[in-house]
N, C-alpha and C positions, 0 to 999 in steps of 0.2 A: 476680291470683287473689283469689275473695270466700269469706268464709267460708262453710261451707255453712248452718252454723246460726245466724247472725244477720246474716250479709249485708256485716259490714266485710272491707275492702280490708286483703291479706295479701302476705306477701314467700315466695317460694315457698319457702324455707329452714326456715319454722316448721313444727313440731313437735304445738303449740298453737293455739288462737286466745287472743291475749292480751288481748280484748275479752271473750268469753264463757267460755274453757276449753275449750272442745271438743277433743277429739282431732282432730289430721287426718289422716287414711287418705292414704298417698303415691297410690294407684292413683289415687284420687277427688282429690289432687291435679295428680298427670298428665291425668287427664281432662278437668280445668279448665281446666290453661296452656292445650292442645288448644284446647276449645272456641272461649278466648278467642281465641286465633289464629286460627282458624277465621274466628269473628264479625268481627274485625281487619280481617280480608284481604275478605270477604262487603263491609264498609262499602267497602273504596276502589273493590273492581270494580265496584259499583253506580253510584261516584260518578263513576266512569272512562265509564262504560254513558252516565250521564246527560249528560253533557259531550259526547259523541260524540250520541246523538239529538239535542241541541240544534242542533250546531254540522249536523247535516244537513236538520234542519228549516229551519233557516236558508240553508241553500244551495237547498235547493226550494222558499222561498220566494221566492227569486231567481231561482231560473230562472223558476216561474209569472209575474213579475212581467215577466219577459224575453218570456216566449212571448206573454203580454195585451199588450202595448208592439207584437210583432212582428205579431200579428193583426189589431190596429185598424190597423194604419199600413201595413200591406202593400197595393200596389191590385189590383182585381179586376177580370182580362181578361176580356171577355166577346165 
């Protein structure tokens, strides 16, 4: 959790920011843990997202590589 008014890293138990003073409002610090869980979880699906596009790009570029191989090499009855 960041503070809201100068931006350092906080333990959700404070009270204060012991950086600035600021008060911190529990709702606006519930709202935070949230968010950050939120953004937490947003990072790994995406990262989960892009592992799996890869790994399929990669496999259709094998098959295409498979189907050019089968095309050129196949003969043609006439």
């Amino acid at each position: 959790m960041r503070c809201p008014e100068c931006g350092k890293e906080l333990q959700s138990n404070y009270n204060f920011c012991p950086s600035c003073g600021i008060a911190l409002d529990k709702n606006e610090q519930f709202k935070q843990i949230v968010d950050d869980s939120f953004t937490k979880l947003e990072e790994v699906v995406r990262g989960d997202a892009m592992l799996r596009l890869e790994s399929l790009s990669s496999r259709l570029d094998s098959m295409e590589e498979e189907l050019e191989l089968f095309l050129t090499s196949a003969p043609v009855n006439k």
